[in-house]
C-alpha positions in Angstrom: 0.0 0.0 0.0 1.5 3.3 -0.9 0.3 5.3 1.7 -2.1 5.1 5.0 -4.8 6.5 6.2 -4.8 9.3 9.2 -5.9 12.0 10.9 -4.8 15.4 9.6 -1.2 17.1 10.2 -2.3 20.9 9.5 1.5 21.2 8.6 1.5 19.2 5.2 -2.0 19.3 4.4 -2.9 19.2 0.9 -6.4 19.4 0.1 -7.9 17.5 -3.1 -10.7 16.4 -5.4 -9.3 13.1 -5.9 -5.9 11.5 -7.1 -4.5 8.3 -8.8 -1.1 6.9 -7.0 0.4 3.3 -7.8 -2.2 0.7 -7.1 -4.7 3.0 -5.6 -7.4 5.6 -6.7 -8.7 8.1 -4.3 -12.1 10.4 -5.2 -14.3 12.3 -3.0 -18.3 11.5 -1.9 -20.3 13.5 0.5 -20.2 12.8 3.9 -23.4 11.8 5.2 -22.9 13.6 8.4 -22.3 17.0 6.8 -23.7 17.9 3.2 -21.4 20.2 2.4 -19.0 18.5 3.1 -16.5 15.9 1.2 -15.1 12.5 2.4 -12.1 10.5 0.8 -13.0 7.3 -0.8 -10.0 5.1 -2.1 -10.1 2.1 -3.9 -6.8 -0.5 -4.2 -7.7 -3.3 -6.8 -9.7 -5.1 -4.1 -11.8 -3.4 -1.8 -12.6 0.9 -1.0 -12.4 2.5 2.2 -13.7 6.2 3.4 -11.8 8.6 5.5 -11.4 11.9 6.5 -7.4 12.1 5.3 -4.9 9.9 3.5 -1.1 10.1 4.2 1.2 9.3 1.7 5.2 10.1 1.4 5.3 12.8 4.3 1.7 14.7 2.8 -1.5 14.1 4.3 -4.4 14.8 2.0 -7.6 16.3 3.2 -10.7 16.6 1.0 -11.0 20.0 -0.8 -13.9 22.1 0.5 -17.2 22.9 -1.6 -18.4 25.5 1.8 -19.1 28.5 -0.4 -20.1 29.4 -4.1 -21.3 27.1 -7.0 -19.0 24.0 -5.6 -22.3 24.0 -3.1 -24.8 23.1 -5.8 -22.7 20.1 -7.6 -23.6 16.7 -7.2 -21.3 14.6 -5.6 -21.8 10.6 -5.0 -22.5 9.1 -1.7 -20.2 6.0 -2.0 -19.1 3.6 -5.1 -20.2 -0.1 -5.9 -19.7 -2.4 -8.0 -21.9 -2.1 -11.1 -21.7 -6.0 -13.0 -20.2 -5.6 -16.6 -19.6 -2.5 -18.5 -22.6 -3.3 -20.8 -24.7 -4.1 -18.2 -23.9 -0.4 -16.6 -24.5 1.5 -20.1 -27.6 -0.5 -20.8 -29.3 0.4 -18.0 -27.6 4.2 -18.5 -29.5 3.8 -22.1 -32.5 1.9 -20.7 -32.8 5.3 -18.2 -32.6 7.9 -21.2 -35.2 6.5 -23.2 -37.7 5.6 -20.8 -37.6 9.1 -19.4 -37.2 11.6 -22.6 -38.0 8.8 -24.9 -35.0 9.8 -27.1 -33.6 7.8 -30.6 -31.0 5.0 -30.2 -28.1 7.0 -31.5 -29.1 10.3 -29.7 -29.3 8.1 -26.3 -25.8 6.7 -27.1 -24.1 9.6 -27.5 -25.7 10.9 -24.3 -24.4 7.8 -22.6 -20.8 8.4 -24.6 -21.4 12.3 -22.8 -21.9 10.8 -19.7 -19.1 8.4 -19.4 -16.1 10.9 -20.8 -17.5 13.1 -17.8 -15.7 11.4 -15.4 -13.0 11.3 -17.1 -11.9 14.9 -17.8 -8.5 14.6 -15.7 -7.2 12.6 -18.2 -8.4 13.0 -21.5 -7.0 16.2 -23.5 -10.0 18.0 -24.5 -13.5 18.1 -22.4 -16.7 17.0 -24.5 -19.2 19.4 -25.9 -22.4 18.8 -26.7 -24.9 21.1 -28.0 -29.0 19.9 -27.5 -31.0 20.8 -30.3 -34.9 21.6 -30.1 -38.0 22.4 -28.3 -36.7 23.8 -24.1 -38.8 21.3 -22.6 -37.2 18.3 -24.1 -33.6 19.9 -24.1 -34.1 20.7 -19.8 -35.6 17.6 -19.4 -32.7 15.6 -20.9 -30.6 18.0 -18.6 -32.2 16.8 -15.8 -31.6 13.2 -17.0 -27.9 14.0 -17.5 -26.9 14.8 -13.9 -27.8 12.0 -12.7 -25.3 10.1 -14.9 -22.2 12.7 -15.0 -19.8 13.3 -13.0 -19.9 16.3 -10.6 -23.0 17.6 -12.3 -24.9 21.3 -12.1 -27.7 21.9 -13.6 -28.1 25.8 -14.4 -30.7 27.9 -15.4 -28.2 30.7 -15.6 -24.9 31.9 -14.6 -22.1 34.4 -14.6 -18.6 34.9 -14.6 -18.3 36.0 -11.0 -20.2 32.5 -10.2 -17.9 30.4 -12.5 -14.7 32.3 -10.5 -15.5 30.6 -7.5 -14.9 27.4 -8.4 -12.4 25.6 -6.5 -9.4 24.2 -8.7 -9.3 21.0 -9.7 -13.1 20.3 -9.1 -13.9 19.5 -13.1 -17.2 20.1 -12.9 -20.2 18.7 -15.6 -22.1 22.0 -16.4 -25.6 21.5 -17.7 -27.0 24.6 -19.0 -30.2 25.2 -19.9 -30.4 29.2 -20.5 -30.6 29.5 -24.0 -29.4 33.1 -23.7 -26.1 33.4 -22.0 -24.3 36.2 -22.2 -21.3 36.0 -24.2 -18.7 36.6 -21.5 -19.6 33.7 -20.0 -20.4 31.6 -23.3 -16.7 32.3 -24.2 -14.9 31.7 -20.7 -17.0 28.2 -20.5 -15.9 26.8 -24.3 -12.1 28.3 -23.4 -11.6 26.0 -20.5 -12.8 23.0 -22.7 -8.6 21.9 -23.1 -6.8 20.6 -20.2 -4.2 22.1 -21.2 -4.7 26.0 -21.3 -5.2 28.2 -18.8 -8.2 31.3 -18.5 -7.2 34.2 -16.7 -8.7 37.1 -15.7 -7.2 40.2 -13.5 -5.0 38.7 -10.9 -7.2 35.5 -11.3 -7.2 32.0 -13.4 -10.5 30.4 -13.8 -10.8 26.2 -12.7 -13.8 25.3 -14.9 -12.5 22.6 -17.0 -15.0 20.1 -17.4 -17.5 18.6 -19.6 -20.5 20.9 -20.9 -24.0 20.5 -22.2 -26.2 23.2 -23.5 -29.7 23.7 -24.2 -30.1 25.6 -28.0 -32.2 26.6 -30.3 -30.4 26.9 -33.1 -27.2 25.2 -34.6 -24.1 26.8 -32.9 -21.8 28.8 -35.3 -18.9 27.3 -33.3 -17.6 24.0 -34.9 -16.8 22.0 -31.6 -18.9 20.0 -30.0 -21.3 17.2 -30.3 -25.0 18.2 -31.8 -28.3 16.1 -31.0 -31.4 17.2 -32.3 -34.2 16.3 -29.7 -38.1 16.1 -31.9 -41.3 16.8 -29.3 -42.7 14.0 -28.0 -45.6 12.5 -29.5 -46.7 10.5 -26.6 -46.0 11.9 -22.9 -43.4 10.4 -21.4 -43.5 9.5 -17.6 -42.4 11.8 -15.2 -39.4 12.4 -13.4 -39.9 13.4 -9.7 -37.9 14.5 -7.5 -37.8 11.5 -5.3 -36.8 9.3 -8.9 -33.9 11.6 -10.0 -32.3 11.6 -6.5 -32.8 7.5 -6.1 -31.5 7.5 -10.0 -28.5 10.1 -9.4 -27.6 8.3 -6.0 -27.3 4.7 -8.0 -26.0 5.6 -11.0 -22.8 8.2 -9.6 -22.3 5.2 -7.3 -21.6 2.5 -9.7 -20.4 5.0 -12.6 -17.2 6.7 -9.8 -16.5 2.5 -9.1 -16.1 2.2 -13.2 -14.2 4.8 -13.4 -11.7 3.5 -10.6 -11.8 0.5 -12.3 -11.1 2.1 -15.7 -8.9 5.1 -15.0 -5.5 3.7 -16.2 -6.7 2.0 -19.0 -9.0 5.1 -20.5 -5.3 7.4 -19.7 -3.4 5.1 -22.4 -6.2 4.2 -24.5 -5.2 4.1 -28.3 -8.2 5.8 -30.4 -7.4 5.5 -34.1 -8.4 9.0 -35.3 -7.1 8.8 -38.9 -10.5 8.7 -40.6 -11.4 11.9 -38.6 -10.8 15.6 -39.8 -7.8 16.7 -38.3 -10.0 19.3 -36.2 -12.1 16.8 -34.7 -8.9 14.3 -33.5 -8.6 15.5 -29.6 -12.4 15.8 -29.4 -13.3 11.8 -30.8 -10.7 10.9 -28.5 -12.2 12.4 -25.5 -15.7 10.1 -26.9 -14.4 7.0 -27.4 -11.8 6.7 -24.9 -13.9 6.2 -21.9 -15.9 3.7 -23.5 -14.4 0.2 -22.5 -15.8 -3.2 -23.3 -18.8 -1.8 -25.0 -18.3 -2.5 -28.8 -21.9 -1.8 -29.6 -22.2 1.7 -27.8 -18.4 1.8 -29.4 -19.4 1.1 -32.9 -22.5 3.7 -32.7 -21.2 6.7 -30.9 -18.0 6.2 -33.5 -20.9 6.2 -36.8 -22.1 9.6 -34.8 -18.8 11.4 -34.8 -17.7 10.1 -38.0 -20.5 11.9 -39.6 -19.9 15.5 -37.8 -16.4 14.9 -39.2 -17.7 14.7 -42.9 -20.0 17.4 -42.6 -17.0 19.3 -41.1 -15.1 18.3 -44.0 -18.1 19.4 -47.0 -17.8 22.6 -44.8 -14.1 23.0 -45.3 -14.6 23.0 -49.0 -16.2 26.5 -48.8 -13.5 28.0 -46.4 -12.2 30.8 -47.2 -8.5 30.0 -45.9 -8.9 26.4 -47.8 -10.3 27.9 -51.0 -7.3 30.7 -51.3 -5.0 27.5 -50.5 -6.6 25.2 -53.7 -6.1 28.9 -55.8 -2.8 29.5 -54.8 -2.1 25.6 -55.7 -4.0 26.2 -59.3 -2.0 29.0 -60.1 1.5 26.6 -58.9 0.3 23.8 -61.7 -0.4 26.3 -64.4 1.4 25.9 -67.2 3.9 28.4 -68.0 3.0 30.9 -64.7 5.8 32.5 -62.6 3.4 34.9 -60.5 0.1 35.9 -59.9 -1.8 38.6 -59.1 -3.9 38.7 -55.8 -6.7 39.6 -58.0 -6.7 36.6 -60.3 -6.5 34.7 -56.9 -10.0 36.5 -55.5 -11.1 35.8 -59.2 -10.3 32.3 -59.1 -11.5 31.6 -55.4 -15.1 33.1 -56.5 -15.1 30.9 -59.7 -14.7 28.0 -57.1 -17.6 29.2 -54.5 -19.7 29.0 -58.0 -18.8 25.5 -58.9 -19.5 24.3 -55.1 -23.3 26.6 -55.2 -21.9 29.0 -52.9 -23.4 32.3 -53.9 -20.3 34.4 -52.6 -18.3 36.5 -54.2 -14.2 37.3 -52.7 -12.9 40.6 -53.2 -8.9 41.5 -54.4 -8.9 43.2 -51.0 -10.5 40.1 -49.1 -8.1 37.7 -50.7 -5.3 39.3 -50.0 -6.1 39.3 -46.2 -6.4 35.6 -46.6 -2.7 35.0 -48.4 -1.7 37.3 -45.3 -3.0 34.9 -43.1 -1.6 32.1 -44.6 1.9 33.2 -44.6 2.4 34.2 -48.3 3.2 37.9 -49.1 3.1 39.6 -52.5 5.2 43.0 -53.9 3.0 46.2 -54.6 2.7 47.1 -58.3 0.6 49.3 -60.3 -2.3 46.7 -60.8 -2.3 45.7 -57.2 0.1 43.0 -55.7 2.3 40.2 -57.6 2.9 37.0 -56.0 5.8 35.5 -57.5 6.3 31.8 -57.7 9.8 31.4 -56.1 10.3 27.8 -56.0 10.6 28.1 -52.1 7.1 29.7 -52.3 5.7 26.7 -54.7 6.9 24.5 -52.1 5.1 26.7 -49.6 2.0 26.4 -51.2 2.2 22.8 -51.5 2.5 22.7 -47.8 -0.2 24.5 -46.8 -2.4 23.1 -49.8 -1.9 19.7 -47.6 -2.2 20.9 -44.5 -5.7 21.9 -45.4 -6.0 19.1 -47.7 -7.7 20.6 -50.3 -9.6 18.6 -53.4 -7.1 19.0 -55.9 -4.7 16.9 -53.8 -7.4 14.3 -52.4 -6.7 12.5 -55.9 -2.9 11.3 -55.4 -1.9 12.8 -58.6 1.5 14.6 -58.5 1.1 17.8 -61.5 4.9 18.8 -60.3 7.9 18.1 -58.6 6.6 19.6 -55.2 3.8 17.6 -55.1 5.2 14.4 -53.6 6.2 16.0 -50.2 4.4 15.7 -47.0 2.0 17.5 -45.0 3.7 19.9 -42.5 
């Protein structure tokens, strides 16, 4: 054992959320005693215990406190337990969804996929988004639903910054939001903290609310992240949820889902996703999905189908980018015969022809597109009718580059029109 259980030294306490040491995990669940209060629960392979503090190579950990702001209103499980087979636990998950809100098979897997990668934000890189589409009622009810399968849930019918600043670090939160109207502010600081990674910080302040997020919309986000699923209103009424239900539900389900993911920590942290089918964009994110399913192939198979096809429609998207479609240009005017320059003009000319072919009724300026070769690194010369690119072989290789970074059409096919075609992307 790596460590023992004691009572407090106010010298070396370090106050946590939970941690994972050789051969044991260690998570926090309300003590009954106090509500607002946490309790240390440890599992070792074998069996769990609960107690106030855990020493462990001269530090004694105490549980972090949730006495003041929003940490008062999250969810927090009683104890753990064993929950049979993985299948068993995301069949009943499943079972729970569709009984309630009476939601499609694939909408209720990826709602189970949600759920799962909730309680595992502390070690996958990017935190799961999902967007629910259609009328309030259904969206708040499958909110409702929702915490009592994520980790650390909230629900919220509104919220500010100030609120989200109290936030105790290392807490990882799941927000469920049903406000439809949220100020920006706080739209933007809750999307920025969706990477593990990065840091928000305001004033003298950083901002600890990285954790999984759900929103209630009416209307397809302009921001690409994130899971969509469209909820329809229900023909029939479903039975409902009372309060009594949803605490029994929440109390069961966060016990048996904080034993899976004890069970399943280390293995979700070095889990291999294969991500090649997926648009570069959408890599961290379907790893975040997929990872924390384990010994589920069905659920696997389906949430996988879900993502594949935001990753295609993210892809038909690309096609009318502005930064991809100055990229396939600037590759055009690299394979055309006989060409040593071009003129940023011919470029906004040849970009608009390409909106035309793909029914995009938009036409790009000489101004716009040479914001755009800006942006991508390339810079022209001023001359009397506007700006010359020149087509340096370092810049054709340039082009090349970037024209595979973004992978646009023209070099989908495999076909090499030059010399600088058979590189790599960079």
């Amino acid at each position: 054992m790596p460590g023992h259980f004691a009572r407090p030294d106010r010298m070396s306490c370090i106050p946590t959320f939970g941690m994972v040491l050789p051969n044991l995990t260690i998570d926090t669940i309300l003590d009954p005693a106090h509500p607002d209060r946490l309790q240390l629960h440890s599992w070792n392979g074998r069996k769990v215990a609960t107690v106030p503090a855990f020493s462990h190579m001269g530090h004694t950990y105490t549980p972090a406190s949730i006495a003041t702001g929003l940490a008062q209103a999250i969810r927090f499980p009683r104890t753990s337990k064993p929950f049979g087979s993985a299948q068993k636990l995301t069949s009943s998950m499943r079972n729970f969804l569709t009984h309630y809100a009476h939601v499609l098979p694939n909408a209720a897997a990826l709602l189970v996929a949600f759920a799962l990668a909730s309680w595992f934000t502390d070690c996958i890189p990017v935190t799961p988004v999902l967007y629910l589409l259609g009328p309030e009622n259904e969206t708040r009810l499958v909110l409702r639903l929702l915490g009592c399968l994520c980790r650390r849930s909230v629900l919220l019918g509104d919220i500010n910054v100030p609120a989200i600043a109290t936030l105790p670090k290392g807490l990882n939160p799941t927000f469920l939001i049903g406000e439809r109207n949220l100020p920006g502010p706080v739209r933007r600081v809750l999307l920025a903290s969706s990477s593990r990674y990065f840091r928000i910080v305001r004033g003298n302040g950083q901002f600890d609310n990285y954790g999984a997020k759900a929103f209630s919309v009416d209307r397809d986000p302009v921001n690409k992240t994130g899971m969509r699923i469209s909820l329809s209103p229900a023909l029939d009424q479903p039975p409902p949820l009372s309060d009594a239900e949803e605490e029994d539900a929440a109390h069961d389900f966060h016990a048996k889902l904080l034993r899976y993911h004890m069970l399943n920590y280390t293995r979700v942290c070095s889990a291999q996703v294969d991500t090649y089918n997926f648009a570069p964009a959408m890599r961290d994110e379907v790893r975040a999905w997929l990872a924390p399913i384990c010994d589920c192939p069905d659920l696997l198979q389906s949430v996988r189908g879900s993502l594949l096809h935001q990753s295609q429609q993210l892809e038909d998207d690309r096609f009318s980018n502005n930064l991809c479609l100055a990229a396939e240009a600037a590759l055009f005017f690299c394979h055309k015969a006989e060409t040593d320059h071009f003129l940023v003009g011919d470029l906004a000319q040849k970009v608009t022809d390409l909106l035309k072919g793909r029914h995009e009724d938009r036409v790009v300026t000489a101004k716009k597109a040479g914001l755009l070769l800006r942006e991508l690194g390339i810079r022209g010369k001023r001359i009397t009718a506007g700006y010359r690119i020149p087509l340096t072989d370092a810049l054709r290789q340039q082009i090349h580059g970037i024209a595979r970074d973004y992978q646009v059409l023209s070099v989908q096919d495999g076909v090499a029109r030059c010399r600088h075609c058979h590189g790599k992307a960079r």
